[in-house]
Legacy VTK file of the C-alpha trace (Angstrom):
# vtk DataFile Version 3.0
C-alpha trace
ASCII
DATASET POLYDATA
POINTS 411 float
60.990 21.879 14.765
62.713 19.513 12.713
63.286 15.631 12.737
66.999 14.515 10.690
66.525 11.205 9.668
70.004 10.456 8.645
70.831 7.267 6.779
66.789 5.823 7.687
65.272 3.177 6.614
62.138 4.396 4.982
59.178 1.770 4.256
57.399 2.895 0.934
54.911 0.875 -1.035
56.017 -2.407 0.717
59.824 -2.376 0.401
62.527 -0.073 2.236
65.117 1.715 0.866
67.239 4.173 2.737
67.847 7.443 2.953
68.043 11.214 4.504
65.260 12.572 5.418
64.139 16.054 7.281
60.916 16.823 8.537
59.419 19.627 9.640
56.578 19.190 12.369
54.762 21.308 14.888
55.980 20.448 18.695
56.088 21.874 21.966
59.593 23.705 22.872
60.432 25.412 25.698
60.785 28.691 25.604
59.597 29.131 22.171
63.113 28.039 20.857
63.983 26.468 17.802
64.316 22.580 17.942
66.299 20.105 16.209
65.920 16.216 16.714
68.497 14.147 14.819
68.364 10.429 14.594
70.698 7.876 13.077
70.196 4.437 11.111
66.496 4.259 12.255
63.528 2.619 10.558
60.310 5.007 9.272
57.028 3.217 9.148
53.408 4.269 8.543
52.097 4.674 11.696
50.313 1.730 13.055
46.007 1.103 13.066
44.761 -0.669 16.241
41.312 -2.335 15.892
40.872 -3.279 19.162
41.512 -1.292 22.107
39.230 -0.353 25.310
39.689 3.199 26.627
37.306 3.201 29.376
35.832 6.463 28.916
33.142 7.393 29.304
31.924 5.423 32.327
35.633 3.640 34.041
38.378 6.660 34.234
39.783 5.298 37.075
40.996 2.274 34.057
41.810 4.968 31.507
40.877 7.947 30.090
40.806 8.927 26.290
43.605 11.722 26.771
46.176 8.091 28.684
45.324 5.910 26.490
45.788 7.828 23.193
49.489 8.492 25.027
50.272 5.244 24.918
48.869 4.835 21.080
51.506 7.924 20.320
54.064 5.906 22.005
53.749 2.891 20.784
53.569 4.191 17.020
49.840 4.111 16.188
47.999 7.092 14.926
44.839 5.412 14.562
42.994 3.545 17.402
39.311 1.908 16.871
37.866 2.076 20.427
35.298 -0.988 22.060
31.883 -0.257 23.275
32.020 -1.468 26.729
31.839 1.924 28.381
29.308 3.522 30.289
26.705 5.016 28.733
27.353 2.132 26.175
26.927 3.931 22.865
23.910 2.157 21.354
21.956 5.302 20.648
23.656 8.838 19.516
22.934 9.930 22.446
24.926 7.516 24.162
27.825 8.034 21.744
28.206 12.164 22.062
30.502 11.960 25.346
32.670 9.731 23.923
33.052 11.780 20.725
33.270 14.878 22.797
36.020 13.440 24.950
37.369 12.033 21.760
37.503 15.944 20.073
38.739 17.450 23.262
41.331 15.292 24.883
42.582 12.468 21.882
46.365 12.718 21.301
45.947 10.662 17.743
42.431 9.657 15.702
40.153 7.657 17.944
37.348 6.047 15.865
34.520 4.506 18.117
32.575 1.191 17.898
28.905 1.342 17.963
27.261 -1.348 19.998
25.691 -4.302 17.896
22.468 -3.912 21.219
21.065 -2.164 23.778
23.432 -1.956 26.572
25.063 -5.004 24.709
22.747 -7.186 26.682
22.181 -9.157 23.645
18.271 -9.008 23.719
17.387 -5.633 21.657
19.128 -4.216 18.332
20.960 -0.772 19.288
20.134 2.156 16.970
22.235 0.628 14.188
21.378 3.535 11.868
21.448 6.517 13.760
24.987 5.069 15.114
26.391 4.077 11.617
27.828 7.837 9.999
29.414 8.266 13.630
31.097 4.550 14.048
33.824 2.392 12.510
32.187 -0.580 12.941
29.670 -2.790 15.333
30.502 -4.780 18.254
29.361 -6.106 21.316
33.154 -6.660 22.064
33.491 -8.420 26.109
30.575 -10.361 25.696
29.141 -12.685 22.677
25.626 -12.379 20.752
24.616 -15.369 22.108
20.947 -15.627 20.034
21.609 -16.607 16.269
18.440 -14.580 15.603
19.851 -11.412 16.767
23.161 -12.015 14.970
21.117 -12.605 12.207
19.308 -9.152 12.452
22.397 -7.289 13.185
24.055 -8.582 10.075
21.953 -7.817 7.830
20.985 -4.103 9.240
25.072 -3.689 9.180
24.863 -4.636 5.558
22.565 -2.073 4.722
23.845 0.375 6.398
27.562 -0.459 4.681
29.412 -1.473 8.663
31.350 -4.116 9.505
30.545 -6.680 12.551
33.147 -7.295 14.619
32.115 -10.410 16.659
33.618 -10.975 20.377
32.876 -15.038 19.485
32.070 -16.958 22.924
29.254 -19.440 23.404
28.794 -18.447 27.582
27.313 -22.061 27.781
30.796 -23.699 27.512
32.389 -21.285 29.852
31.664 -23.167 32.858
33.600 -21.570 35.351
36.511 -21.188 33.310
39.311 -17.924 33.192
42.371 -19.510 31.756
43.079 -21.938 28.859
41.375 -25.936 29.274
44.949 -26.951 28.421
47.951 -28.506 30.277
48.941 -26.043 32.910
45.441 -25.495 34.182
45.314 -29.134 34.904
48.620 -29.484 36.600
47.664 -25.912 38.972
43.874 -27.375 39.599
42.479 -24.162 37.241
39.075 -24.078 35.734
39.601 -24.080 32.194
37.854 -22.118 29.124
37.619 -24.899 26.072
38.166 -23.872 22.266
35.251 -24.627 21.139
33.219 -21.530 23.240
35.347 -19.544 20.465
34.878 -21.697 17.078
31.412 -22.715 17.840
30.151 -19.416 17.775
32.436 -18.707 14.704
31.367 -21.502 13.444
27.390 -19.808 13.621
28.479 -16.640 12.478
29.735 -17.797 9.287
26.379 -19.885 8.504
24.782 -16.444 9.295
27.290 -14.354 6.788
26.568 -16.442 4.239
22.746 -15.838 4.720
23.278 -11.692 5.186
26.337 -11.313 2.921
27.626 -9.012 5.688
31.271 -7.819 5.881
32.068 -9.972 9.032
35.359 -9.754 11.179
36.489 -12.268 14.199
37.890 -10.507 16.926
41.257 -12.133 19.153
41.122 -15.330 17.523
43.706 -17.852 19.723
42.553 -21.307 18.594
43.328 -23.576 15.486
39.532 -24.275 14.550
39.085 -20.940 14.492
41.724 -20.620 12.183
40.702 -23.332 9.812
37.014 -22.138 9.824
37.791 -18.859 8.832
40.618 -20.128 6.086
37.879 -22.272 4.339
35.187 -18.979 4.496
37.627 -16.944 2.772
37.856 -19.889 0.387
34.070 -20.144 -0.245
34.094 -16.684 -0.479
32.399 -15.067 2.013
33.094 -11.213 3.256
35.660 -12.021 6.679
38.627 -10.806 8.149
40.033 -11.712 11.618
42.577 -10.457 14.134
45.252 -12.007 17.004
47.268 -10.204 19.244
50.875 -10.523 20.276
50.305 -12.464 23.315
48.384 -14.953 21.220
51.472 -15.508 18.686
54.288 -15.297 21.525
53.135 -17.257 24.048
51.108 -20.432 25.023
49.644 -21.844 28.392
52.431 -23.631 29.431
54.292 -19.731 29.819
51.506 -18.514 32.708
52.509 -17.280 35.847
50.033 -17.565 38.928
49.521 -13.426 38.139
47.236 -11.596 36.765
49.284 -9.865 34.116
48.386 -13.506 32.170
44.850 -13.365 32.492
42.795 -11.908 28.817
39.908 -13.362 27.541
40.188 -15.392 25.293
42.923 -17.320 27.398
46.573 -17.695 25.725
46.192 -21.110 24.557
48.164 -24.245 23.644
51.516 -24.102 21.929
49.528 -26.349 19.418
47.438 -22.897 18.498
49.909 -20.749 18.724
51.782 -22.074 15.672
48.166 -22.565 14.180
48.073 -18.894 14.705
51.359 -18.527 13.431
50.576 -20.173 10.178
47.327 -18.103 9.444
49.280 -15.088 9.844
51.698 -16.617 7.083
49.205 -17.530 4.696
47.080 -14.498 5.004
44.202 -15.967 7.244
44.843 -13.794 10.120
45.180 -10.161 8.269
45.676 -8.145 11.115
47.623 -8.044 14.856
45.604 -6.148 17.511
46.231 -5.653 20.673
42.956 -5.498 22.818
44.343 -3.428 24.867
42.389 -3.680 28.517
43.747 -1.304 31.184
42.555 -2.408 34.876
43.771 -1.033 38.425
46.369 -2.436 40.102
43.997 -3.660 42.771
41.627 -4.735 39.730
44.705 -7.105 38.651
46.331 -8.013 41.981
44.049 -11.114 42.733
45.672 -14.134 41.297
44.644 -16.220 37.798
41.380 -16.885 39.557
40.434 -13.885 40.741
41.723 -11.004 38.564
39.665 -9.033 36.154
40.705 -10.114 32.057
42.604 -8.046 29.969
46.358 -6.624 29.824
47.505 -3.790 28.473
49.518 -3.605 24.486
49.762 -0.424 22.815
53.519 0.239 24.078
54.982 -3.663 23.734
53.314 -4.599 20.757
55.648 -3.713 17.988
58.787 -4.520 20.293
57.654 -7.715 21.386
56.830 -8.785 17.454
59.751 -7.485 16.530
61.888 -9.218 19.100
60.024 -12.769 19.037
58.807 -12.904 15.044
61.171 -10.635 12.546
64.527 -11.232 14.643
64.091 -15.079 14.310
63.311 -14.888 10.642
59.528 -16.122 11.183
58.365 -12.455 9.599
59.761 -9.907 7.342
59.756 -6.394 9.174
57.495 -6.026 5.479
54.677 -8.496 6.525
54.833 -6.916 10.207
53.910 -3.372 8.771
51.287 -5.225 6.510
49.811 -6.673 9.754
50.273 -3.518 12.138
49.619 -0.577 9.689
48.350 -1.192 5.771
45.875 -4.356 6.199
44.049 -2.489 9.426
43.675 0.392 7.246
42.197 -1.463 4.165
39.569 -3.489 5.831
38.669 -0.897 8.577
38.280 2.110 6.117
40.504 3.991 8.123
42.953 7.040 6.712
46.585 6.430 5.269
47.814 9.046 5.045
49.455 11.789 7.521
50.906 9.304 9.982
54.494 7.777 10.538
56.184 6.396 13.268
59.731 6.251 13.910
62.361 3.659 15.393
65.676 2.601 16.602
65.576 -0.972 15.888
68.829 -1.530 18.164
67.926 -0.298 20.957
67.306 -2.969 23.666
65.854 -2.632 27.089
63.723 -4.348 29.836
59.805 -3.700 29.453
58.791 -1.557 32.504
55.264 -1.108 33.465
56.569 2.258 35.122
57.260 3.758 32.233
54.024 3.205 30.197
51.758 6.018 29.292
48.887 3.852 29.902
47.287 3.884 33.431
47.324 0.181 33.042
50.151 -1.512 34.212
49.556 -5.263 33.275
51.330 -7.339 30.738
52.210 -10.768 29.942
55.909 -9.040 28.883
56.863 -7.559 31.580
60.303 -7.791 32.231
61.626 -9.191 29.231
63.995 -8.002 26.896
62.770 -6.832 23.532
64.619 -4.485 20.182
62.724 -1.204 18.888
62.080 2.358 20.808
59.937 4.636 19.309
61.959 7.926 18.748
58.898 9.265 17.550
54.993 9.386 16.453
54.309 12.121 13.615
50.319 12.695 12.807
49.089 15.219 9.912
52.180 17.073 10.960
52.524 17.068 14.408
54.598 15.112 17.256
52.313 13.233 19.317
54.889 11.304 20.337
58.646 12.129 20.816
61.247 10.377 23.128
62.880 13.063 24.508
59.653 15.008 25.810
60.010 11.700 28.534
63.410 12.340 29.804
LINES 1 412
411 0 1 2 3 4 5 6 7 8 9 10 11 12 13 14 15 16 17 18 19 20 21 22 23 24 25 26 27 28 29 30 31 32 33 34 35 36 37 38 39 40 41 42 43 44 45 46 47 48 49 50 51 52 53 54 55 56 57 58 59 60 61 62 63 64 65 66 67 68 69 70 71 72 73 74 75 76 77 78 79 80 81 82 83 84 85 86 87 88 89 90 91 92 93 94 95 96 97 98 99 100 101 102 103 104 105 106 107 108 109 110 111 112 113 114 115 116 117 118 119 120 121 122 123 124 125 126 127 128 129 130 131 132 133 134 135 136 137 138 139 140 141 142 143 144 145 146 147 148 149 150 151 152 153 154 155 156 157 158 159 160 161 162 163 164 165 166 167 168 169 170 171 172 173 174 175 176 177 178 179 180 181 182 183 184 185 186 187 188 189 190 191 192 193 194 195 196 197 198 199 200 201 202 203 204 205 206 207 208 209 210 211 212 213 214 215 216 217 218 219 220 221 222 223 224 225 226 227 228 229 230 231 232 233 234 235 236 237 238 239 240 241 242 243 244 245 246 247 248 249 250 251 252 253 254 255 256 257 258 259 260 261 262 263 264 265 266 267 268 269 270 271 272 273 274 275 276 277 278 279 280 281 282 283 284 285 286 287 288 289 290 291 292 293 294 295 296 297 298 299 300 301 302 303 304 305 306 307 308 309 310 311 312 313 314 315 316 317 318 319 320 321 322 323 324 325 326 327 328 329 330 331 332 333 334 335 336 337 338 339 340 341 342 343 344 345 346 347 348 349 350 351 352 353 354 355 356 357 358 359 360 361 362 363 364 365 366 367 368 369 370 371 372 373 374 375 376 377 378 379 380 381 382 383 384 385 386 387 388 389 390 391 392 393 394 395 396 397 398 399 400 401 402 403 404 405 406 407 408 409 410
């Protein structure tokens, strides 16, 4: 099959240019036939790295599976997805990790490169088997629940040193949490919400980066949503300590004042004030904030049908993410469709060792459209966008010269 790119806009080396392009790739067409795709004044990008999403298997299929959520990677333009630990087995011993990697080989649409736990069962009271896990993992994490003993952190820093890994902190202190499952901000005061303060984030950042300086580890802050946060890891970077962080779209495009009494608002860590949000905004302008990821967090619909108070956390990204950035950052002039690649595709690559090569994804930047949880490829069917009008459709996904993803195979 071939794709004609007439008249695209091709990123290269951080600037676009356009031209025509043709590409031959391997697909599925009926029949056996020959197959010709040809698309008009659209925009080619290196496929886009996620460093933060939850696939759910092994352990919660009923969520996702490996073989779904990969889908939804493909058709939201990412050929590279770094998948959390909070699965069941957790992988904090090999053994632990082989169904995930054999679901991985067997059923992954695009790469799928797994966390290793940071401890056992991510319980927080032994180290997992940090070495035996390292060749096989991206990185370490404990992601959905903090290292709440300094010691620990300590230990896992500088074993992750050795062994050449990142840690990639989930930062909450569970001592400030009190209760809380949205934002301790304006609108949980006016609805009579228990609120989540700022400081069970930055305080634990705050730790961590005592601890990096002691360990020299490579360190990275996962969903960062508040200002301290931002500030603390601005001045690390300026002392120069070994740290990266991430946000994700719902972080940058909304604030508290936005919720809806619904589920489809509920994540952890909370969307926060509008004061952070343009904190957030600012660290992704000055090169604080490095990378957008999505933490994408499929539940079930009755998983996500209980209310603010009651629902499970976590929404689902992989398909919004570049549309809604698009939409509410480059259209406005707040971003250059250059620093959103930077943030989507290159800077996840670079600090996450992951491949560049083989991937690109392609879009009609016009296109404009409602988002509809019905048409996902996820199972998940819960995010803070729904219904709202965003540009960019992904035509197509192309990985080490295939189609994983191609609009037409979904009408």
């Amino acid at each position: 099959m071939d794709l004609l790119l007439k008249n695209a806009k091709v990123y290269n080396a951080g600037a676009f240019s356009h031209s025509d392009l043709t590409l031959p790739v391997a697909t599925h067409c009926e029949g056996g036939s020959i197959c010709v795709s040809e698309f008009h004044d659209v925009a080619v990008l290196p496929a886009f790295a996620d460093v933060h999403v939850h696939l759910r298997e092994p352990g919660f299929f009923y969520k996702e599976t490996i073989a779904s959520g990969t889908a939804s990677a493909a058709r939201g333009g990412y050929s590279d997805v770094c998948a959390m630990p909070n699965l069941n087995p957790v992988p904090d011993t090999l053994a632990h990790l082989v169904p995930q990697l054999d679901a991985i080989r067997d059923t992954a649409r695009i790469h799928v490169h797994p966390y290793g736990a940071i401890t056992m069962g991510q319980q927080g009271e032994v180290l997992a088997d940090l070495e035996a896990l390292a060749p096989h993992v991206v990185a370490f994490s404990d992601d959905g629940r903090g290292v709440q003993s300094p010691e620990m952190m300590l230990r896992a820093m500088e074993m992750a040193k050795s062994l050449g890994k990142l840690i990639a902190a989930h930062c909450e202190d569970n001592s400030l949490l009190r209760g809380g499952y949205i934002h301790d901000g304006e609108y949980a005061r006016l609805h009579g919400h228990r609120g989540i303060c700022s400081e069970s984030e930055w305080g634990p950042v705050a730790r961590d980066l005592e601890l990096v300086a002691k360990s020299g580890c490579a360190y990275h802050v996962c969903h960062v949503s508040t200002k301290e946060t931002v500030e603390l890891i601005r001045q690390a970077k300026k002392s120069g300590l070994d740290v990266s962080c991430e946000t994700g779209p719902h972080y940058l495009l909304k604030n508290d004042m936005m919720l809806q009494e619904h589920g489809r608002f509920k994540m952890n860590p909370p969307i926060r004030s509008e004061e952070d949000r343009q904190a957030l905004l600012a660290g992704i302008l000055d090169g604080t904030i490095e990378m957008i990821a999505t933490d994408h967090a499929p539940h079930s619909v009755e998983e996500k049908s209980r209310g603010l108070e009651k629902s499970l956390m976590g929404v689902v990204g992989l398909e919004t993410a570049f549309p809604v950035l698009y939409t509410g950052l480059v259209k406005p002039g707040i971003l250059s469709l250059e620093k959103l690649v930077e943030l989507m595709a290159i800077n996840p690559r670079k600090r996450f060792n992951l491949p560049f090569e083989g991937g690109i994804c392609i879009w009609d930047l016009e296109d404009c459209y409602a988002v509809d949880p019905e048409e996902f490829q996820t199972m998940g069917r819960f995010s803070p966008f729904t219904g709202e009008t965003v540009f960019g459709r992904c035509l197509a996904t192309v990985l080490d010269g295939k189609t994983v993803w191609l609009e037409a195979q979904r009408r």
